[in-house]
C-alpha positions as CSV (number, residue, x, y, z in Angstrom):
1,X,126.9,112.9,68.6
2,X,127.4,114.1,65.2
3,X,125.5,111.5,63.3
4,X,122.8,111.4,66.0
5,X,122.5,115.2,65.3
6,X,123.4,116.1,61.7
7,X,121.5,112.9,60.2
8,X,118.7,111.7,63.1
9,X,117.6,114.7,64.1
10,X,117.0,115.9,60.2
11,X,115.1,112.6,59.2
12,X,113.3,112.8,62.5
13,X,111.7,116.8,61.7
14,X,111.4,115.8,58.5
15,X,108.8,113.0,59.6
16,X,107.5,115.1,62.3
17,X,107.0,118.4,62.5
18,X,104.3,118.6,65.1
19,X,106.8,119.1,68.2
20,X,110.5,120.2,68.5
21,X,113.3,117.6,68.4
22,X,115.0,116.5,72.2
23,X,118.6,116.1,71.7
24,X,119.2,114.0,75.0
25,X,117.6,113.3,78.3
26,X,118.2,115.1,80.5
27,X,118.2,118.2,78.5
28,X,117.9,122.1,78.6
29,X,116.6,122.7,75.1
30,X,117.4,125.5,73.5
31,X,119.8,126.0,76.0
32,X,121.6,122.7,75.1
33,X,121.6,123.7,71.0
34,X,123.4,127.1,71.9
35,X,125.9,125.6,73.9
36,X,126.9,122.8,71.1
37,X,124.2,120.4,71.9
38,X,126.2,119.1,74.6
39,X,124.9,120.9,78.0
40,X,127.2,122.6,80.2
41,X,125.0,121.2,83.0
42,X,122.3,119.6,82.0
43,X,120.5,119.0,85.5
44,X,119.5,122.8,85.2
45,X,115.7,123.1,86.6
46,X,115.4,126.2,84.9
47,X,115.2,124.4,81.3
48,X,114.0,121.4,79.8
49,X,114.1,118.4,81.6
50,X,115.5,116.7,84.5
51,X,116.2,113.4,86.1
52,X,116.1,113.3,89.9
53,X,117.1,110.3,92.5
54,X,117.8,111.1,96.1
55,X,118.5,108.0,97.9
56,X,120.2,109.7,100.8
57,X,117.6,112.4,101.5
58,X,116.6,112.9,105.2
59,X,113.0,112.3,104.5
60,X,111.5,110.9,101.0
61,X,107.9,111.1,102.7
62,X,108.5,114.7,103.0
63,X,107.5,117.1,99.6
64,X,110.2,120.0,100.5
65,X,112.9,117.6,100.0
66,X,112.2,117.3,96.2
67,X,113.2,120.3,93.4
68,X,111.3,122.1,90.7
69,X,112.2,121.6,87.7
70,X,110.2,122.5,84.3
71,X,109.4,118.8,83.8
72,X,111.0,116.1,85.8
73,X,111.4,112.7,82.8
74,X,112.8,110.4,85.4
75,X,112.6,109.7,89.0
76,X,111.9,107.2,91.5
77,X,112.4,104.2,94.5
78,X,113.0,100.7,94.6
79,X,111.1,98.1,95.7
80,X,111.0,94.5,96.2
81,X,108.9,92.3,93.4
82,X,105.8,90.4,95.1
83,X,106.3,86.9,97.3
84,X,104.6,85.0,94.8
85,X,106.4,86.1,91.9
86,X,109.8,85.3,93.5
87,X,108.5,81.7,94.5
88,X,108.6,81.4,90.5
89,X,112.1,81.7,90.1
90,X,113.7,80.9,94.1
91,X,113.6,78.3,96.3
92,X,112.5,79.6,99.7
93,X,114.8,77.6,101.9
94,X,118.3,78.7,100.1
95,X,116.8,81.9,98.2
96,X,114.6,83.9,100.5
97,X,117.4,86.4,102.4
98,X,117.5,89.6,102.0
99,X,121.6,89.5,102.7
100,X,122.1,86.3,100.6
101,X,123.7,86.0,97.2
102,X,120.0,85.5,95.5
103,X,119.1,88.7,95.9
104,X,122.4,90.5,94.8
105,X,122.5,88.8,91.4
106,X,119.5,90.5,90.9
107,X,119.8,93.7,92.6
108,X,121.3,96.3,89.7
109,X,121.8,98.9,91.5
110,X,125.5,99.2,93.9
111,X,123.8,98.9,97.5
112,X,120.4,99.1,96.4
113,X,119.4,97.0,99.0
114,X,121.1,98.7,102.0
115,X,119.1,102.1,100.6
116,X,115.7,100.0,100.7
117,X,116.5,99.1,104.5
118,X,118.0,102.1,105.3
119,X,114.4,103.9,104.3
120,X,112.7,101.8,105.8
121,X,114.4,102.1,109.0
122,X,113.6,105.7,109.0
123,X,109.7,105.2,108.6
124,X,108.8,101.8,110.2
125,X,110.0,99.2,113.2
126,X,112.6,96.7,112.0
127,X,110.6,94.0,109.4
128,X,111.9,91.2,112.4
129,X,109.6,93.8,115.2
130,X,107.0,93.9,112.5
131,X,103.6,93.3,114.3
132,X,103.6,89.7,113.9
133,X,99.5,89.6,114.0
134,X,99.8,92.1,110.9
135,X,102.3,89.8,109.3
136,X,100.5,86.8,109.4
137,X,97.6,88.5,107.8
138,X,99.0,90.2,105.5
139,X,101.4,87.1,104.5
140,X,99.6,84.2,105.8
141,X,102.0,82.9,107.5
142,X,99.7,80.5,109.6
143,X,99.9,78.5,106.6
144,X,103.2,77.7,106.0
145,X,106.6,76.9,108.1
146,X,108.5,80.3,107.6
147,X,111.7,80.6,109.3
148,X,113.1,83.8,110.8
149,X,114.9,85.0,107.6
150,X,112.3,84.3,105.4
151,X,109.9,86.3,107.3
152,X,112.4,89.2,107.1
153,X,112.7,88.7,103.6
154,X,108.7,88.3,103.2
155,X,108.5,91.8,105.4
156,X,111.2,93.3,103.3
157,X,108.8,92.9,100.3
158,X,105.6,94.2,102.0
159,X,107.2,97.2,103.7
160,X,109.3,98.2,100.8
161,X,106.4,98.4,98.7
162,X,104.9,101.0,101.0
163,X,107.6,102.8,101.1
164,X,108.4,103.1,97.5
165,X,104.3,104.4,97.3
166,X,104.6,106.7,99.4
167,X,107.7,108.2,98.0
168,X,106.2,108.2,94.5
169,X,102.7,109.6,96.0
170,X,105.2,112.9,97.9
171,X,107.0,113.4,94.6
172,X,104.4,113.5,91.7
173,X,102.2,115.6,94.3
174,X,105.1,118.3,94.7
175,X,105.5,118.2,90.9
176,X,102.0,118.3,90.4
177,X,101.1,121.1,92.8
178,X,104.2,123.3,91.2
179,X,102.6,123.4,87.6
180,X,101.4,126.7,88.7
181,X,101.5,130.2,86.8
182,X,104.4,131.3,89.4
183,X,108.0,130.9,89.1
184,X,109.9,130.9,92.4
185,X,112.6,134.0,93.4
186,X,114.9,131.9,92.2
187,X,113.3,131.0,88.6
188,X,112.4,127.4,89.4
189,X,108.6,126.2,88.9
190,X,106.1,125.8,86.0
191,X,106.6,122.0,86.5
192,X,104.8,120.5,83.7
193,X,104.8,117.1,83.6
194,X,106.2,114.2,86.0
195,X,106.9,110.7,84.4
196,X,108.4,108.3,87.5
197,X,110.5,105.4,86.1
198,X,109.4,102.4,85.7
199,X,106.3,100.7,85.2
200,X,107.7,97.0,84.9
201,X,110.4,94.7,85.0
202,X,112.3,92.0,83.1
203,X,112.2,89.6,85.6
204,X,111.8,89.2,89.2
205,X,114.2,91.7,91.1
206,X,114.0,94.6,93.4
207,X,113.9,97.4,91.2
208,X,111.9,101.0,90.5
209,X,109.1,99.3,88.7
210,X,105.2,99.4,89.9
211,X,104.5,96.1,87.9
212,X,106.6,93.4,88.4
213,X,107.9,90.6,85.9
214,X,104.5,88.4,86.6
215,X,102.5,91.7,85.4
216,X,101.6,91.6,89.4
217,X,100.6,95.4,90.7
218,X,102.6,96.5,93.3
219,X,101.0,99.1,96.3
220,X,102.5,102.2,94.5
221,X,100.8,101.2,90.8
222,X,97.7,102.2,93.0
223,X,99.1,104.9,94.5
224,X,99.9,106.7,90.9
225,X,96.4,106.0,89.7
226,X,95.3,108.2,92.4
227,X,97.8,110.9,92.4
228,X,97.6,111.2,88.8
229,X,93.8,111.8,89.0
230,X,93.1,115.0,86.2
231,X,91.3,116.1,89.6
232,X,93.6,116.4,92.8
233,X,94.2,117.9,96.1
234,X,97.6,118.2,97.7
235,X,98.0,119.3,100.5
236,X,101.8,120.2,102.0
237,X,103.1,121.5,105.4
238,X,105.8,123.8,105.1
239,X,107.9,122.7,108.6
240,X,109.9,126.0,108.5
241,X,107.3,128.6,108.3
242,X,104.5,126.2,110.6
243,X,102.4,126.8,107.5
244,X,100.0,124.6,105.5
245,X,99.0,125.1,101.6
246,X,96.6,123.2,99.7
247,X,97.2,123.0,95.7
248,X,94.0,121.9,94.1
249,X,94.9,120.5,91.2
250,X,92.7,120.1,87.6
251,X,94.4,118.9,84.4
252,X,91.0,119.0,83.1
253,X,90.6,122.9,82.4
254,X,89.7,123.8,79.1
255,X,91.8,126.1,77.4
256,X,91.0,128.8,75.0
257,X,88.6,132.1,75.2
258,X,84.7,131.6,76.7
259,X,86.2,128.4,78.1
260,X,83.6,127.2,81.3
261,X,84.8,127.8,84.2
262,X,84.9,124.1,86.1
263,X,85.2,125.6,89.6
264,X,82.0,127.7,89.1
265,X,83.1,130.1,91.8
266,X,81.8,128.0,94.5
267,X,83.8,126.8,98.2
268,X,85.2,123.5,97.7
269,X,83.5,120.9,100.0
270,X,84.3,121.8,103.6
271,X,84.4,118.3,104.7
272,X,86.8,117.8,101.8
273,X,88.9,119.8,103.2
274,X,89.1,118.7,106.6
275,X,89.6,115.1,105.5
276,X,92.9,116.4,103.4
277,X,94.0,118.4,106.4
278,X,93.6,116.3,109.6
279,X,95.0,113.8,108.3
280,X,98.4,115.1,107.0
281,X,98.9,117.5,110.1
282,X,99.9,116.9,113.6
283,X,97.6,117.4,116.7
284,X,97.6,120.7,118.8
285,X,96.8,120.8,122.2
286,X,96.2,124.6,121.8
287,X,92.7,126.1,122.1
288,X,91.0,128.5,119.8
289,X,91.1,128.7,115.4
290,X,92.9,129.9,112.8
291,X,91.3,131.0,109.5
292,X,92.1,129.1,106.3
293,X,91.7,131.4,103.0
294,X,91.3,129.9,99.5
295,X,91.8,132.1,96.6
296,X,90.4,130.9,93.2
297,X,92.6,132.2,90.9
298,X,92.5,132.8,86.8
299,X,93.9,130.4,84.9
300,X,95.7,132.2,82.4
301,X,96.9,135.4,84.2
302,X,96.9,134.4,87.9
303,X,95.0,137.3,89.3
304,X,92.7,136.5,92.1
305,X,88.9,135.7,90.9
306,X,87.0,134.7,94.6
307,X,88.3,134.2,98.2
308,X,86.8,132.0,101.1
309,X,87.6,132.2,104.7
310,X,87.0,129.5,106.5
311,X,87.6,128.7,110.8
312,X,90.1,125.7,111.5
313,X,90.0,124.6,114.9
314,X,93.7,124.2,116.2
315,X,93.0,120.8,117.3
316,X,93.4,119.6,113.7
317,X,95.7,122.0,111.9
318,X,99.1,123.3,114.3
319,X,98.7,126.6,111.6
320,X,97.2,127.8,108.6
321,X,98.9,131.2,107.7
322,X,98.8,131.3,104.1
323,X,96.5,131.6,100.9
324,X,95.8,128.1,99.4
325,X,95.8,128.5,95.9
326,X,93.1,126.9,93.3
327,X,93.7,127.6,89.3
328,X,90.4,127.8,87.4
329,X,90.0,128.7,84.4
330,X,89.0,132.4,83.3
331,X,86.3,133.3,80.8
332,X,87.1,136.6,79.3
């Protein structure tokens, strides 16, 4: 710690003085330097950075289960490497089992595997109930001999690969949609900036990569190039209140006096809208509407600019009760 401090971190400002040296990841900052440079806890959301992996978490799908922090340097899900890159390194009769010893040479992480399966058994059938008419498509299996466990093991790859997307696309949407000009009661918010580890791998395994060792795209490297559009929506239903907010996101807002203002002050596309809500919220057999209000607010000093109200029929939200928020920027 010493040298890395007393003699890296002078060369490194010396070289650089264009942005403050990061003693550690994760780290609080300043926070860490006043307390020795060795954190008292370092996973503090309130400062700096944090790394977060919840493998155990009730629902991974779900954006509440996830925490503000100021910016989140490392987080993500494993997944299984595509079939046709494991066919370069495996043989498929002795190889292809997702309980055999194969797989556990190259899984690094202590049960990885059981978490995978365990996540998936929240969210989908078992891969053996898998639709088979789906399977075969998706895997041709009409073309080749496949027995029983190396269907499971083909499954395992498919369905973990849409789990691990849809993981990443909940996470880096709460983070995105809490870079906001609000803190919390509690402090936590501001999130500004998400990078999800990793984008590829060393060679074929299940691991957190989107890329795997054959430079083969998994389904969450598409996922991410969508969520991390400069130009977002996210909506997010809040299970405890019955409430649904939509965060429209734009990384794209120039900054600086007499900026334009990219929102122009007009409603956002209605059928937008609907196409974000009905299909993240549950149906309602209840009659009648509720009234969704978005607020345009200033970009640098969060007072409200422009409101909207708009009628929701019940039949595609179960309730909207509270302001959905849109940062624009503010010409002054």
């Amino acid at each position: 710690m010493a040298q890395y401090i007393n003699t890296l971190r002078e060369v490194v400002d010396l070289l650089d003085t264009s942005r403050p040296f990061a003693s550690s990841s994760p780290s609080n900052g300043l926070e860490t330097e006043q307390e020795g440079w060795v954190a008292k806890n370092p996973q503090d959301p309130h400062f700096g950075d944090i790394h977060l992996y919840l493998y155990s978490a009730p629902d991974l799908w779900d954006p509440q289960t996830y925490t503000k922090g100021r910016f989140v340097s490392e987080f993500g899900f494993q997944s299984m490497a595509n079939l046709l890159t494991w066919s370069y390194v495996s043989n498929a009769s002795t190889d292809w089992n997702v309980s055999g010893d194969f797989l556990a040479h190259r899984q690094h992480k202590a049960n990885g595997t059981q978490v995978v399966l365990a996540a998936l058994q929240q969210k989908f059938l078992q891969p053996t109930g898998f639709p088979s008419a789906i399977l075969s498509r998706v895997l041709n299996f009409s073309q080749q001999n496949f027995t029983e466990t190396q269907q499971f093991f083909a499954a395992f790859i498919y369905l973990s690969q849409v789990n691990q997307a849809e993981v990443l696309r909940a996470e880096i949407e709460f983070y995105r949609s809490s870079a906001n000009c609000q803190f919390d009661l509690d402090g936590k918010g501001m999130t500004m900036g998400a990078l999800y580890w990793q984008l590829n791998d060393i060679w074929p395994t299940v691991s957190w990569s989107t890329i795997d060792f054959a430079g083969t795209r998994k389904y969450s490297h598409y996922m991410i190039q969508r969520v991390y559009q400069p130009e977002t929506l996210v909506p997010i239903v809040y299970n405890v209140t019955d409430t649904l907010r939509v965060f429209y996101v734009n990384d794209q807002i120039p900054i600086g006096r007499g900026a334009a203002d990219p929102c122009g002050l007009h409603p956002p596309s209605h059928s937008r809208a609907r196409l974000r809500h009905s299909s993240l919220t549950k149906q309602s057999t209840t009659e009648g509407n509720r009234t969704l209000q978005i607020t345009c607010f200033s970009y640098t000093n969060f007072t409200a600019r422009a409101r909207w109200l708009q009628q929701i029929p019940l039949a595609k939200l179960r309730a909207v009760r509270s302001s959905v928020l849109f940062a624009c920027s503010h010409s002054e």
